[in-house]
Each structure stands twice: as C-alpha cells, then as structure tokens.
BAFI-3210 file (N, C-alpha, C; in Angstrom, 3 decimals, decimal comma, padded with zeros to 6 digits):
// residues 149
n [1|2|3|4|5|6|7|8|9|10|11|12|13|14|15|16|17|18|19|20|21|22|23|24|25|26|27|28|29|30|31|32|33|34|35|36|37|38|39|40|41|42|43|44|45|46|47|48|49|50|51|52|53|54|55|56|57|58|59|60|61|62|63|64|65|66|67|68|69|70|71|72|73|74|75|76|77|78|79|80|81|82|83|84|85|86|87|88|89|90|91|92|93|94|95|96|97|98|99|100|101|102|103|104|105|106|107|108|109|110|111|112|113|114|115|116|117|118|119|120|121|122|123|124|125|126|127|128|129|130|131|132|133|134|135|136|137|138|139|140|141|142|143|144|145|146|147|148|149]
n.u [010,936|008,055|006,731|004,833|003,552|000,660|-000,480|-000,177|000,621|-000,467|000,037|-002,509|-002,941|-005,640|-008,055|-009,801|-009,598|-007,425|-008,823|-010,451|-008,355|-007,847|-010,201|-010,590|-008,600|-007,826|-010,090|-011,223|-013,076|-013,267|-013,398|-014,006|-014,572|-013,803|-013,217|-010,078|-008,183|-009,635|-008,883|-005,700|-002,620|-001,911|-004,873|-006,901|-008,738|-009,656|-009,784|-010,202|-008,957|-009,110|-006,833|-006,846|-006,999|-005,762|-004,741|-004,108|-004,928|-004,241|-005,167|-004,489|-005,590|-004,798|-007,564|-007,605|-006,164|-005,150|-004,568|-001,414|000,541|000,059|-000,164|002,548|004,321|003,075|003,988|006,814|007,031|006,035|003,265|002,899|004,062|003,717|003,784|004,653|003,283|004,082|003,545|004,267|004,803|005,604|006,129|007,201|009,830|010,758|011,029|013,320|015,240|015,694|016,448|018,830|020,079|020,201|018,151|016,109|012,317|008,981|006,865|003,289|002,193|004,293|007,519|009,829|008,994|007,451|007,940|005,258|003,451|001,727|001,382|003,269|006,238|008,998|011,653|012,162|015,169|016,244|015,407|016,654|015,406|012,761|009,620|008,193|005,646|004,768|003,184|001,327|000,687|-001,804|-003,192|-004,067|-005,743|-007,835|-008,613|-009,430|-011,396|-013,037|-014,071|-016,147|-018,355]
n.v [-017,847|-016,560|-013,206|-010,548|-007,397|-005,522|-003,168|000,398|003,035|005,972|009,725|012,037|015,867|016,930|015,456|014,936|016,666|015,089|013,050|014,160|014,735|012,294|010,965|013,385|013,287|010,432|009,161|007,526|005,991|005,938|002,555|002,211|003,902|004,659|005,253|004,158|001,579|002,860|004,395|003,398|005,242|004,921|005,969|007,314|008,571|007,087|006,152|003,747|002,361|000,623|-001,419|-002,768|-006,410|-006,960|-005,194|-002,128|001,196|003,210|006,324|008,088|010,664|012,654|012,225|014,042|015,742|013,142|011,729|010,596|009,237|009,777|012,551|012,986|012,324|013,901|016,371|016,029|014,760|015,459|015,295|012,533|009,028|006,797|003,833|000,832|-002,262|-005,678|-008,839|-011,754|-015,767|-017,241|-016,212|-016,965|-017,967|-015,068|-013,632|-015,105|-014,889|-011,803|-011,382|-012,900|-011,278|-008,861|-007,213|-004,606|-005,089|-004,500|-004,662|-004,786|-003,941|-002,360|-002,068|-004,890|-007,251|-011,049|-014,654|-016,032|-013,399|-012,184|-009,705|-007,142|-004,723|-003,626|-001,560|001,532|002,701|-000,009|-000,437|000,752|004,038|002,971|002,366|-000,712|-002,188|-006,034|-008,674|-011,643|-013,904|-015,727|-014,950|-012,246|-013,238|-014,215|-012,410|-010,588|-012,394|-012,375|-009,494|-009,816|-011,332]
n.w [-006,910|-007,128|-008,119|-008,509|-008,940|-007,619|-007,006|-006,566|-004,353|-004,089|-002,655|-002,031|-001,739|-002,117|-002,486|-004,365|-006,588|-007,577|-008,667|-010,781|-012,850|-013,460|-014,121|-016,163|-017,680|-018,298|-018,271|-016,100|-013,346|-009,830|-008,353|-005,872|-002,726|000,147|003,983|005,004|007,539|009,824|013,040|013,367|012,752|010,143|008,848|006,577|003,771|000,489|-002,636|-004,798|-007,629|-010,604|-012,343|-015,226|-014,600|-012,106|-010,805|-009,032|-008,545|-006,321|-004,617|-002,175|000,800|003,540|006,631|008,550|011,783|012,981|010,438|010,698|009,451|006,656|006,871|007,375|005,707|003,529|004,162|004,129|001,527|000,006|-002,128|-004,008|-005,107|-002,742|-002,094|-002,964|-004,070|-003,604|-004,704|-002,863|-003,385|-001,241|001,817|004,136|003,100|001,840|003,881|005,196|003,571|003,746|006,294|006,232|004,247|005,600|005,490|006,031|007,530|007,977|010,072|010,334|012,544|013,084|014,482|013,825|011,148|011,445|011,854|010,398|009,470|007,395|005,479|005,111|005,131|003,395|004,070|003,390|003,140|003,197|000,369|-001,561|-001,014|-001,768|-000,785|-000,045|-000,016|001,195|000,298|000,997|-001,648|-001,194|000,897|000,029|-001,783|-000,161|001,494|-000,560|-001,624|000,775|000,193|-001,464|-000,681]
ca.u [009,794|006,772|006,608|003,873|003,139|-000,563|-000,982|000,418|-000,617|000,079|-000,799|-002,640|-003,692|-006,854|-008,939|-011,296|-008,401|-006,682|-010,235|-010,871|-007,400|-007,423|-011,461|-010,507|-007,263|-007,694|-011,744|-011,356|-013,701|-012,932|-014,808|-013,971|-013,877|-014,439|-011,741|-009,204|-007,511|-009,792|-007,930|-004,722|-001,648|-002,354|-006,336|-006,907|-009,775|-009,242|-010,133|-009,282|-008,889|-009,303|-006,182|-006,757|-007,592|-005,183|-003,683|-005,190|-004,228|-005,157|-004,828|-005,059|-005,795|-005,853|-008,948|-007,411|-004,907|-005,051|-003,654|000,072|001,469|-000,374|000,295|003,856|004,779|002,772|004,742|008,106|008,048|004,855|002,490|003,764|004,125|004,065|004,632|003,970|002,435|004,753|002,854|004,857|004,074|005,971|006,467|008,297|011,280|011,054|011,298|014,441|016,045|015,584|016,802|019,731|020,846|020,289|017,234|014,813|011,398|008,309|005,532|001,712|001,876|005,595|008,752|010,407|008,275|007,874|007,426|003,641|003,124|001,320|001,680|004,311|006,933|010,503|012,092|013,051|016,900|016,576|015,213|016,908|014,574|011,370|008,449|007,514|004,828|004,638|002,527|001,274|-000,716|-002,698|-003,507|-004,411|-006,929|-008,751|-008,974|-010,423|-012,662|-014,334|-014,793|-017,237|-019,227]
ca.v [-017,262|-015,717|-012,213|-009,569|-005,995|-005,682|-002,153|001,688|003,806|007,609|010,294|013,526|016,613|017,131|013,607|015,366|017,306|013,980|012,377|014,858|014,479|010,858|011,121|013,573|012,329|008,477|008,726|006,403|006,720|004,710|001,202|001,907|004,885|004,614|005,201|002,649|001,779|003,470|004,520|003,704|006,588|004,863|006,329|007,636|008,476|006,471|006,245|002,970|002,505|-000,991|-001,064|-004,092|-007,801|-007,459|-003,811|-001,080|002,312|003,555|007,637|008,707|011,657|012,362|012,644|015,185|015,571|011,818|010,706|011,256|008,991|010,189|014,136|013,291|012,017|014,937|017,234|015,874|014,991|016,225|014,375|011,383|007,861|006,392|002,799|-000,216|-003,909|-006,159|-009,798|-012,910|-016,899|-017,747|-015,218|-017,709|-018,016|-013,954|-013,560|-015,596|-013,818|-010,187|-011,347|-013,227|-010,161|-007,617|-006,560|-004,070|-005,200|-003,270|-005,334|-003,777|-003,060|-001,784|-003,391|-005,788|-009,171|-012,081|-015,543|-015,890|-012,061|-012,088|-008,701|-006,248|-003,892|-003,433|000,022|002,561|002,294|-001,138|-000,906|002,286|005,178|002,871|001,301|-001,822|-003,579|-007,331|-009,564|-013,148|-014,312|-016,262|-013,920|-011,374|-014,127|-014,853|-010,998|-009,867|-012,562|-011,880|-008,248|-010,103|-011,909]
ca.w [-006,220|-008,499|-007,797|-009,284|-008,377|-008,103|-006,151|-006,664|-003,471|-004,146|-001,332|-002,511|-000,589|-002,826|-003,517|-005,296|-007,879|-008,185|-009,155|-011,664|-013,307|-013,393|-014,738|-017,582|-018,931|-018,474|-018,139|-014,668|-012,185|-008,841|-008,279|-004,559|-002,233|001,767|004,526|005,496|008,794|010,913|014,554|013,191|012,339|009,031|008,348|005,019|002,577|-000,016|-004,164|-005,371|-009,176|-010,993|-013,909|-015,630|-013,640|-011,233|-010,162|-008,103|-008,298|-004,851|-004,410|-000,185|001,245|005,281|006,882|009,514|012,178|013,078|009,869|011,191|008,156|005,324|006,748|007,596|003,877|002,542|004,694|003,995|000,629|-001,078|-003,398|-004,654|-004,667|-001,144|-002,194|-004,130|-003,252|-004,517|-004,170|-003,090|-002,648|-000,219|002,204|004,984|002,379|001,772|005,398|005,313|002,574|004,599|007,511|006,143|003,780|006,755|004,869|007,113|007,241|008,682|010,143|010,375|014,083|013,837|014,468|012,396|010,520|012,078|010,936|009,809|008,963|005,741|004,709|005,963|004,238|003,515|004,619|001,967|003,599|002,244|-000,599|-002,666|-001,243|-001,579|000,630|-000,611|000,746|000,335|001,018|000,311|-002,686|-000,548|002,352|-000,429|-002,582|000,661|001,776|-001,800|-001,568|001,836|000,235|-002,493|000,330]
c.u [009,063|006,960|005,429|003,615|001,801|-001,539|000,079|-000,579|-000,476|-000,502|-001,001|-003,197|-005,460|-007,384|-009,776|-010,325|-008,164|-007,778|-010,477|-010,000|-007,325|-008,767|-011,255|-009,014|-007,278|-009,340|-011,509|-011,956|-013,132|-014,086|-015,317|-013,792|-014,650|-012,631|-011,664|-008,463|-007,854|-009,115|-006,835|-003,866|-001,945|-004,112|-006,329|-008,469|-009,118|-009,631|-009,381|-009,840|-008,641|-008,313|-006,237|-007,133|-007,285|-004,179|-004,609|-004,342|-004,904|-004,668|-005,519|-005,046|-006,045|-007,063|-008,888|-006,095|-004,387|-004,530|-002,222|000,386|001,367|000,401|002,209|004,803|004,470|003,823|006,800|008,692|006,796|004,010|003,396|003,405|004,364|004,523|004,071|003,885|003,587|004,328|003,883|003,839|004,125|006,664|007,449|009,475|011,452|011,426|012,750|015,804|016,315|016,351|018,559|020,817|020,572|019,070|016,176|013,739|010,516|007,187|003,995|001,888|003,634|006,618|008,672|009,128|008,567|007,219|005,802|003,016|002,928|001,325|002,247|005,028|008,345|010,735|012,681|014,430|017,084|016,780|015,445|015,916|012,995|010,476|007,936|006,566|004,636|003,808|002,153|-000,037|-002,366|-004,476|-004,580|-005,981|-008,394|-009,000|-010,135|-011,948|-013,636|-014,685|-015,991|-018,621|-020,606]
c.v [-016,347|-014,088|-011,049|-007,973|-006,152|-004,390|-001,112|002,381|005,148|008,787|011,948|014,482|016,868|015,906|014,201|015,894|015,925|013,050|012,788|014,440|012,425|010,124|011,682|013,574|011,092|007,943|007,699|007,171|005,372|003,842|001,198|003,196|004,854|005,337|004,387|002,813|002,892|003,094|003,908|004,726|006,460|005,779|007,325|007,416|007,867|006,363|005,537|002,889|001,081|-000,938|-002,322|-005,333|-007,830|-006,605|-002,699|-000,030|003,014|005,059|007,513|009,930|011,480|012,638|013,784|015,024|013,634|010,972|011,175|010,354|009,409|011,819|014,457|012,917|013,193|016,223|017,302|015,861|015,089|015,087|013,472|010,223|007,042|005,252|001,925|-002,015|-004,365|-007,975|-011,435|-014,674|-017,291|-016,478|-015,575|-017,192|-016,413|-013,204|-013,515|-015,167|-012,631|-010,930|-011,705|-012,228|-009,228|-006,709|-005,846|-004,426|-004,576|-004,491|-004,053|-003,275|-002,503|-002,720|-004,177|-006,949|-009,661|-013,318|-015,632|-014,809|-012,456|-011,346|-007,547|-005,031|-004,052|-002,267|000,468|002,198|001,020|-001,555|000,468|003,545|004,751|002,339|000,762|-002,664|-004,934|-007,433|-010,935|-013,327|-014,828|-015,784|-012,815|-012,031|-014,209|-013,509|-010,640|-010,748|-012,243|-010,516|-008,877|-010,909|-010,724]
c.w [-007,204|-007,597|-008,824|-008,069|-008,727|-007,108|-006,399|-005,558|-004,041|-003,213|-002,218|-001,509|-000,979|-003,134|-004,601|-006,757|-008,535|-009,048|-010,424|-012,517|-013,739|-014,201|-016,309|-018,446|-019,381|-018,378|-017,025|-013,888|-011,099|-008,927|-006,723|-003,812|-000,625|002,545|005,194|006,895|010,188|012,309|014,802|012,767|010,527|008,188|007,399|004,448|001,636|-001,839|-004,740|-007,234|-009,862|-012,646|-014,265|-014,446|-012,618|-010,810|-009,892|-008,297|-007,373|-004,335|-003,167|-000,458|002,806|005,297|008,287|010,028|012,804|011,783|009,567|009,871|007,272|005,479|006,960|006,319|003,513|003,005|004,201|002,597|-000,379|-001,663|-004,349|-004,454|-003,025|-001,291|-003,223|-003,268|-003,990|-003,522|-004,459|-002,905|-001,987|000,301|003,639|004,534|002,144|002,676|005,634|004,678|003,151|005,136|007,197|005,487|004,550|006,244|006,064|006,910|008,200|009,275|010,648|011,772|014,323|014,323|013,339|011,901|011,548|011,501|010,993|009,469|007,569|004,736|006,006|004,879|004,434|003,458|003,636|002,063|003,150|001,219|-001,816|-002,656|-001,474|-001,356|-000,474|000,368|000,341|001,194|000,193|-000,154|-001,596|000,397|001,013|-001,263|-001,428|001,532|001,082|-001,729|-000,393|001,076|-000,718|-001,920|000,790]
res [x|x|x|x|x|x|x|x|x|x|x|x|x|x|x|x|x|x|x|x|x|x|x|x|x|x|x|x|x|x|x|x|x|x|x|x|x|x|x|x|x|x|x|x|x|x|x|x|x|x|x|x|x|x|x|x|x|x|x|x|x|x|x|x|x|x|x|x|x|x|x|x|x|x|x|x|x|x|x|x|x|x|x|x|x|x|x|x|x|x|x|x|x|x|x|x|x|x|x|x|x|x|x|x|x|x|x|x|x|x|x|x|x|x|x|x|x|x|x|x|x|x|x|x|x|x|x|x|x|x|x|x|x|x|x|x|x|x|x|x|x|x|x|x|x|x|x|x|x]
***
C-alpha cells in the first residue's frame, strides 16, 4: 500500500505571531487563509502554507468559544502539533487492517470508520500519542481539484 504524508496541522493561539515567525525565518507567506468547518466543534481560522508540490503546512487558531477542539488541545496541551494527513490508496484494505489489529479509528462525524469513509483518523491511543488523519488519494485529487474550478 503507497503511503505519503502530504499535510502538518499545528494549533496556535496567535495566527498572526505564528505568521510573522514563519514569514521572517522561512520568508512563507500563506497561499490560503479563510475559516474551515464552519458550525462544527472543529471551526478554525486557518493559514495554509504550500511546502513544495505536495504538503501543506496548515497553522489553526479558534475563532471563539465555539471552537471546542481547537480550544480544548490548546488548553490541554498547548501549541503544538495537532496531527498529520497521512494519504492512502486504498482505504477499504486500511479499514481492514484497523479493525483486524484492534486499531481505533475516528470517523468525521464521530464514532468509529465505516466502509466507504474517505477520510477519517486513527486515535492517538492507537497510534503512540498521535492523530493521524488518513485519507484516500483519490477523494483528496478530486477535492483539490473542485477548489481550482
């Protein structure tokens, strides 16, 4: 099974600090900055970052008391890494693998995966302390492109 990482999220309390820092050490400015997952626990400002062809470095920030995940990471375990994409091809057979090694998986609305979920996560407790999101090449090719439409 091909596997590639092609996303770093990291959660900051300052977007604007982290901007600056990320501007005058590495000269990057974002290609992308809106907020994501409106009127989900997920909602986040956002400042995505273009590293090379095919990896995003995507710094959050909440946008108030409504973003319970972003403020409940920052609360618990500060500024940091929240997770990483990690992009499969077949996400059936990755499915099958979890389930069969007792592996936790997260799906977008909560609770476990289920077969045809295209992008989901595996639970820190699974995975040594850290959220992986997968998801499938596919799903992800035919996302990016509607954003170019």
């Amino acid at each position: 099974m091909a596997v590639t990482c092609n996303e770093v999220n990291i959660y900051v309390k300052d977007l604007e600090a982290a901007k600056r820092f990320y501007k005058d050490v590495f000269g990057l400015e974002p290609y992308k900055e809106h907020v994501s997952l409106e009127g989900t626990p997920a909602v986040c400002r956002e400042a995505i970052y273009k590293l090379g062809e095919d990896f995003d470095l995507t710094l959050l920030t909440p946008i108030g008391p409504e973003s319970v995940l972003a403020n409940r990471f920052l609360e618990k375990r500060g500024e940091g890494i929240n997770h990483f994409r990690l992009v499969v091809d077949d996400m059936e057979t990755l499915l099958e693998k979890c389930k069969a090694g007792g592996v936790q998986t997260i799906g977008q609305a909560g609770g476990e995966m289920q077969p045809g979920d295209k992008i989901g996560f595996i639970a820190p407790r699974s995975a040594f302390g850290c959220l992986l999101e997968i998801a499938e090449r596919r799903f992800l090719e035919e996302y990016w492109a509607s954003l170019k439409e």
